[in-house]
N, CA and C of each residue as an Amber inpcrd file, in Angstrom:
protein
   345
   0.8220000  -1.1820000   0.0000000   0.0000000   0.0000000   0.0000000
   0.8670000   1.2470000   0.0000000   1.8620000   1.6370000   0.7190000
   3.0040000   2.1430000   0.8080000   3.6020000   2.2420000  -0.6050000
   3.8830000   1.4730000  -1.2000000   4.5790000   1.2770000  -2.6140000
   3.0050000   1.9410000  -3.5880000   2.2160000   2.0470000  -3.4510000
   1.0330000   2.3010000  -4.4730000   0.5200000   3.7510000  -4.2470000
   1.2660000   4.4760000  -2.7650000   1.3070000   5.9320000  -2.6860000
   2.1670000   6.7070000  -3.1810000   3.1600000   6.1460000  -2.7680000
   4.4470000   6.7910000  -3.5770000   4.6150000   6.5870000  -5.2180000
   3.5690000   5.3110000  -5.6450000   3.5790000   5.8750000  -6.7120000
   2.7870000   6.3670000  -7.8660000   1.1020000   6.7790000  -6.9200000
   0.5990000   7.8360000  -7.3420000   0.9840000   9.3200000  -7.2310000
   1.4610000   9.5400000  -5.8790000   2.5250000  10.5810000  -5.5920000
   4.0940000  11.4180000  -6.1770000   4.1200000  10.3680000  -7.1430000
   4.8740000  10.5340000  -8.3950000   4.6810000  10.3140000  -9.7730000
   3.3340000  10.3100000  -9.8780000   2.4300000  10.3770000 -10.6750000
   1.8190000  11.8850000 -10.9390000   1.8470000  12.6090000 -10.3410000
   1.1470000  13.7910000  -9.6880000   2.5250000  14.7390000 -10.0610000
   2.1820000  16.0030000 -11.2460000   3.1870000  16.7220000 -11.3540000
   3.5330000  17.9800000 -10.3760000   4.4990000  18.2180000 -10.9330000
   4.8620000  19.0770000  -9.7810000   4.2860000  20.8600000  -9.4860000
   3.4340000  20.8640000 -10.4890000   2.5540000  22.1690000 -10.4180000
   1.4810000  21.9390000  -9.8620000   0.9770000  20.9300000 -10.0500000
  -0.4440000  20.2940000  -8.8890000   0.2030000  20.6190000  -7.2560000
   1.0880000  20.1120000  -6.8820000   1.6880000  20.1850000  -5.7840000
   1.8900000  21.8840000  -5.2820000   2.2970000  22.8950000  -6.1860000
   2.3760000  24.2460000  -5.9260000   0.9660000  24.6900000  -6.1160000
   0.2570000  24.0890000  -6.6260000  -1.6790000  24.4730000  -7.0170000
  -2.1530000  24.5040000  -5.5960000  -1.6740000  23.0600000  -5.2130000
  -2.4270000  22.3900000  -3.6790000  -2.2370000  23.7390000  -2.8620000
  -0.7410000  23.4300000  -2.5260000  -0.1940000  24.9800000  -1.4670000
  -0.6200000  26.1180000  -1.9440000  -1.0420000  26.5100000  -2.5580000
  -1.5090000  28.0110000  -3.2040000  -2.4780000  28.1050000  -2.3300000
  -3.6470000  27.0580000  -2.8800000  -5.0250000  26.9720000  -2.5730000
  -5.1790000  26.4050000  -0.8620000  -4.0200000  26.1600000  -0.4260000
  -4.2500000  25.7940000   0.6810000  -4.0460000  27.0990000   1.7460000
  -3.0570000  27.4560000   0.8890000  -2.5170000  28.9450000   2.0890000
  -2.9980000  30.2170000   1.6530000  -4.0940000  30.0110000   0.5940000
  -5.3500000  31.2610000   0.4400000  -4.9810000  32.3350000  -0.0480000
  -3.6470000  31.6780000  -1.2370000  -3.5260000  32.6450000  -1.8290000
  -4.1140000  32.9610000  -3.6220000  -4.4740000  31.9160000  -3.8350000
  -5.7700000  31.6840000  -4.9710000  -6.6190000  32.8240000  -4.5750000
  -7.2690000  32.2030000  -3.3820000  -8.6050000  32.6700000  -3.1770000
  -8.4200000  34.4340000  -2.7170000  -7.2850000  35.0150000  -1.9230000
  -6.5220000  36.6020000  -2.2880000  -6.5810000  36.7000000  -3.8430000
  -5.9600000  36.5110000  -5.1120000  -5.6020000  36.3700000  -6.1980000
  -7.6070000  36.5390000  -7.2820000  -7.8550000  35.6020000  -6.3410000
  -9.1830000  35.5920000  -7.0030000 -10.3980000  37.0670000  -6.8680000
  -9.9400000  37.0970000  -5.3120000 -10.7120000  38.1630000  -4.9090000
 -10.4020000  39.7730000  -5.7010000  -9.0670000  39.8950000  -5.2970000
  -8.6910000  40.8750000  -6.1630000  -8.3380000  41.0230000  -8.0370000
  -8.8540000  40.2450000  -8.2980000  -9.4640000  39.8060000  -9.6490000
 -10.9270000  40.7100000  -9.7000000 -11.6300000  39.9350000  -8.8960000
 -13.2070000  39.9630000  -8.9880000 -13.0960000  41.7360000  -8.4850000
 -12.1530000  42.1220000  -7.7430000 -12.4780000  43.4760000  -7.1650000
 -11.2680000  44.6880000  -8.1160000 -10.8420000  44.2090000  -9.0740000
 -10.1150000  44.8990000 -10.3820000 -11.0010000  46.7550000 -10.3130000
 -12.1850000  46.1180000 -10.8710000 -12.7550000  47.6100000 -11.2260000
 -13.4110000  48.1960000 -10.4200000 -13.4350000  47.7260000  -9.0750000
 -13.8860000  48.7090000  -7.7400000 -13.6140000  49.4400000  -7.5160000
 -12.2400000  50.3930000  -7.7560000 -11.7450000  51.6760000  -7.4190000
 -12.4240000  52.5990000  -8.5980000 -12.9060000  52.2230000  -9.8990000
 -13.5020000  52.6470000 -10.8820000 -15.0290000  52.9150000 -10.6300000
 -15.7280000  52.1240000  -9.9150000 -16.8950000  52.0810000  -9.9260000
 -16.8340000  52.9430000  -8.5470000 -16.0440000  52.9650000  -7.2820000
 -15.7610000  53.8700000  -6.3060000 -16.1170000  55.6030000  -6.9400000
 -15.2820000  55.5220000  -8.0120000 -15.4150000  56.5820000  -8.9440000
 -16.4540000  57.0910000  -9.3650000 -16.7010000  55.9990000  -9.8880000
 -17.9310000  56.5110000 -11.1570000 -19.5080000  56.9900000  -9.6660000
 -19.2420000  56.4900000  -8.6450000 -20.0780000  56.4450000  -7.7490000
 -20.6440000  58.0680000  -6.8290000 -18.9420000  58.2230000  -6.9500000
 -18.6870000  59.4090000  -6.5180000 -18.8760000  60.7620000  -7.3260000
 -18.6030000  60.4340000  -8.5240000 -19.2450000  61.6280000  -9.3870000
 -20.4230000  61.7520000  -9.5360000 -21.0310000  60.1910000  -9.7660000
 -22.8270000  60.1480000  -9.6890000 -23.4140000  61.2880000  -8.5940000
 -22.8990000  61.2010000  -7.3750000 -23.0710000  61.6310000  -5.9080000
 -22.9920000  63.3320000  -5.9710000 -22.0620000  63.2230000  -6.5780000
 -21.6660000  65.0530000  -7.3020000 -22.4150000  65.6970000  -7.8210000
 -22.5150000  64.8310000  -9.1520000 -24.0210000  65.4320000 -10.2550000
 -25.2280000  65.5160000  -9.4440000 -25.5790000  64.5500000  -8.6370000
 -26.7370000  64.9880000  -7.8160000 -26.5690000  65.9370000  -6.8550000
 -25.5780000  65.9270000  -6.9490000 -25.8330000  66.9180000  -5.4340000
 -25.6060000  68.4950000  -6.1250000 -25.1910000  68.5950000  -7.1750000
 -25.0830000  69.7020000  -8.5320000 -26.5970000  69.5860000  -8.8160000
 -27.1880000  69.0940000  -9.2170000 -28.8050000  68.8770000  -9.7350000
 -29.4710000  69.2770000  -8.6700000 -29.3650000  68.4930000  -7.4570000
 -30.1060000  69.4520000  -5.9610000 -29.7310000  70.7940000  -6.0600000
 -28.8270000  71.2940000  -5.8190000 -28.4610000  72.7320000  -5.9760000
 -29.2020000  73.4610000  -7.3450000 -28.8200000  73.0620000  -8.3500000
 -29.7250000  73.6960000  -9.5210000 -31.1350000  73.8300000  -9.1680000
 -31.7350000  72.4130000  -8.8690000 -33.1740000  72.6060000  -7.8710000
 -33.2890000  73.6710000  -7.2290000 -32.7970000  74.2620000  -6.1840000
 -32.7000000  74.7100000  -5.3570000 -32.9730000  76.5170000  -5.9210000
 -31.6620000  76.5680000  -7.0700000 -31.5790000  78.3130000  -6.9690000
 -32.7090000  78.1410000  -7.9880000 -33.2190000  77.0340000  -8.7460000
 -34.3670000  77.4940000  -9.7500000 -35.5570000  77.9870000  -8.9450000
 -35.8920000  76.9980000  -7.9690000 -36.9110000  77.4150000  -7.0410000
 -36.6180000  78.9190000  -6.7050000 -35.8590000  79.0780000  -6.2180000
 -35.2990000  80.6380000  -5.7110000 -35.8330000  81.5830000  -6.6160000
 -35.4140000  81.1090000  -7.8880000 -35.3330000  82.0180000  -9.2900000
 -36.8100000  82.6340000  -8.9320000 -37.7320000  81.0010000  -9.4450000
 -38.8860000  81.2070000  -9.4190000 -39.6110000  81.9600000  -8.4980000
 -39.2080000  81.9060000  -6.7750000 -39.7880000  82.3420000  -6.5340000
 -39.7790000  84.1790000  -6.8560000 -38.2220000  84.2120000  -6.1860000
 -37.8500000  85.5600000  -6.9520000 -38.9070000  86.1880000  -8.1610000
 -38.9500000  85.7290000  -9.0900000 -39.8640000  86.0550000  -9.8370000
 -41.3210000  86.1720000  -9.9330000 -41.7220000  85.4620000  -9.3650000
 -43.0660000  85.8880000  -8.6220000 -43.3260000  86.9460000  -8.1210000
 -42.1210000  87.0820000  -6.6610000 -41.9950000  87.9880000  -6.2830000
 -42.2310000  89.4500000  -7.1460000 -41.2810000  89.6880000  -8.1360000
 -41.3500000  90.3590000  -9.3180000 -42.2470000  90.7500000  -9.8200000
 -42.6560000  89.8130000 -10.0980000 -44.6290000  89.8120000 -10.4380000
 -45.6030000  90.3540000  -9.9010000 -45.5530000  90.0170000  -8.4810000
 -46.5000000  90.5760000  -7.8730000 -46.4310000  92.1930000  -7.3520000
 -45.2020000  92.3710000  -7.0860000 -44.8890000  93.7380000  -7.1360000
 -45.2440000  94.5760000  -8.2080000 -44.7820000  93.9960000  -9.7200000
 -45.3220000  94.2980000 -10.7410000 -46.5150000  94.8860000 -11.1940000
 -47.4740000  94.0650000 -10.9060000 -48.8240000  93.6890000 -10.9120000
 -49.7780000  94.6130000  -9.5690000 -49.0270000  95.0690000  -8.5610000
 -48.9750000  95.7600000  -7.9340000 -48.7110000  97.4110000  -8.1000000
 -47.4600000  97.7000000  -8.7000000 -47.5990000  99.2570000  -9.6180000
 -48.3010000  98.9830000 -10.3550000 -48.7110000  98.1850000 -11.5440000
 -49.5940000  99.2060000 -12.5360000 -50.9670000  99.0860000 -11.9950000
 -51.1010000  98.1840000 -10.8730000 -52.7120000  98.2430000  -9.8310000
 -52.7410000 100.4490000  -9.6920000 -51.5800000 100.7270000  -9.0980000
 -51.2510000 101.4910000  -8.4270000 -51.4300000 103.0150000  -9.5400000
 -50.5440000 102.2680000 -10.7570000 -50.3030000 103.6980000 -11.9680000
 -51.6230000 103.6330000 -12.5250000 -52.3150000 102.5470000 -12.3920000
 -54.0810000 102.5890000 -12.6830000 -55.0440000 103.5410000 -11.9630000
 -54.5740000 103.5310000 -10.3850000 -55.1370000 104.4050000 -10.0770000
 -55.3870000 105.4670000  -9.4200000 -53.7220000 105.4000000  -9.6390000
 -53.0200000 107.1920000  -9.4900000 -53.9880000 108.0870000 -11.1360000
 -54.0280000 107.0410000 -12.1490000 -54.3540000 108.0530000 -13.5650000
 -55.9190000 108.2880000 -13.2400000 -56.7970000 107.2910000 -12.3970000
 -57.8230000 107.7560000 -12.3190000 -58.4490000 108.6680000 -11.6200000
 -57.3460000 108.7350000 -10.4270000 -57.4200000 109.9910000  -9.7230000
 -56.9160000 110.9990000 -10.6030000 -56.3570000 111.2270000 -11.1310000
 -55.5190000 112.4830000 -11.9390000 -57.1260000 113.1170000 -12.9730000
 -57.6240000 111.8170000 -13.5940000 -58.9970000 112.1190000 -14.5420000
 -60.3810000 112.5750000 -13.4500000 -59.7210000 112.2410000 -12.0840000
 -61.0610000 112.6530000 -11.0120000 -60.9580000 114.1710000 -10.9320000
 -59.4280000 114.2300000 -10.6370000 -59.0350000 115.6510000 -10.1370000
 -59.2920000 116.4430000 -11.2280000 -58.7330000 116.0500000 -12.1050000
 -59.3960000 116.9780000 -13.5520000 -60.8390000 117.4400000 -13.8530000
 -61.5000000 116.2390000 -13.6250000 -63.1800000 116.5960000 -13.8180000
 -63.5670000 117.4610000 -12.9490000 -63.3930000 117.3980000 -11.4210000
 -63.1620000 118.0490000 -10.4180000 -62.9780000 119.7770000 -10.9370000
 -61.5260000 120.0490000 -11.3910000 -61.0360000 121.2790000 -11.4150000
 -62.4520000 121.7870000 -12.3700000 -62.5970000 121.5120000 -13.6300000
 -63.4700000 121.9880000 -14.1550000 -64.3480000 122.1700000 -14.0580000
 -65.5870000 120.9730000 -12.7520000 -66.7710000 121.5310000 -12.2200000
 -66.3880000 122.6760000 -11.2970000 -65.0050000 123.0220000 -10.6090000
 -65.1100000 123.9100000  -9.9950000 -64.8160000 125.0090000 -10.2890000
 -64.3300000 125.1210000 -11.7170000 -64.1050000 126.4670000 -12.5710000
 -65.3530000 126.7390000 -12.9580000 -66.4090000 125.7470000 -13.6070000
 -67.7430000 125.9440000 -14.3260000 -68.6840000 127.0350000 -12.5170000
 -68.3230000 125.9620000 -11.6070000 -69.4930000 126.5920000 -10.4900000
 -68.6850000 128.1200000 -10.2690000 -67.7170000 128.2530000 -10.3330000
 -66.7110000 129.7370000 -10.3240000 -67.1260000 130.7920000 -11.0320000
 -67.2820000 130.1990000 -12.5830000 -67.9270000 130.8530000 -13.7220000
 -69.0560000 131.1070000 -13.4370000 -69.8240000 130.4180000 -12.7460000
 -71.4660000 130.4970000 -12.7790000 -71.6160000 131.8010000 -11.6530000
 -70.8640000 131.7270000 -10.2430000 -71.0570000 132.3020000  -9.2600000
 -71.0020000 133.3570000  -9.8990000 -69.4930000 134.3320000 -10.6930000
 -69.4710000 135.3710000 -11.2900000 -70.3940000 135.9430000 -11.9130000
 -70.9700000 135.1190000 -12.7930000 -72.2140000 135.8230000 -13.4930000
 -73.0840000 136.0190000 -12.8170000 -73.4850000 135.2610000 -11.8250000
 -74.9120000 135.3370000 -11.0860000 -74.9760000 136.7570000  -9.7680000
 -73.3020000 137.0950000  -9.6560000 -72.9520000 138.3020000  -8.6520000
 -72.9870000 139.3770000  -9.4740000 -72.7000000 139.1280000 -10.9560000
 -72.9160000 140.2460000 -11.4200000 -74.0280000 140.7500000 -11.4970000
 -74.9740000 140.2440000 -12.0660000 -76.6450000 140.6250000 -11.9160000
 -77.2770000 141.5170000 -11.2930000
């Protein structure tokens, strides 16, 4: 039995034997891992810019809202003077009608003192 190990055991080349120890002392399975983890510092990357652009896109969010509201703002102020130059002019057409009934009753008084 002895004689039938030794000479499957020399049967068995000598890179099987450095395969065994590789795989035994976990350095395959190191070798393998950092294989499988090659493009992780890439995708670390690509992860991190993703993270950027959004957080660039939140911000754009952000001052558009602003914009918008800003502009509203704008608006309503807006919308507010010509409320205002509306009716500052209608007073101006009051005061006018005004002056002239009170030139006409002026006119009238004169004549009627003259008499």
């Amino acid at each position: 039995m002895a004689i039938q190990s030794l000479i499957i055991l020399e049967a068995i080349p000598s890179w099987a034997y450095l395969l065994a120890t590789f795989i035994a002392s976990g350095l395959i399975g190191s070798l393998i891992t950092l294989w499988v983890n090659r493009g992780k510092p890439k995708a670390d990357i690509h992860e991190s810019r993703a993270r950027a652009a959004r957080d660039f896109a939140e911000a754009d969010e952000i001052t558009l809202r602003a914009s918008l509201t800003l502009g509203e703002q704008a608006s309503h102020w807006t919308r507010k003077m010509m409320k205002a130059q509306a009716l500052i002019l209608d007073l101006e057409l009051e005061n006018q009608a005004l002056r002239r009934e009170n030139h006409e009753l002026r006119g009238r008084k004169q004549i009627g003192g003259q008499r």
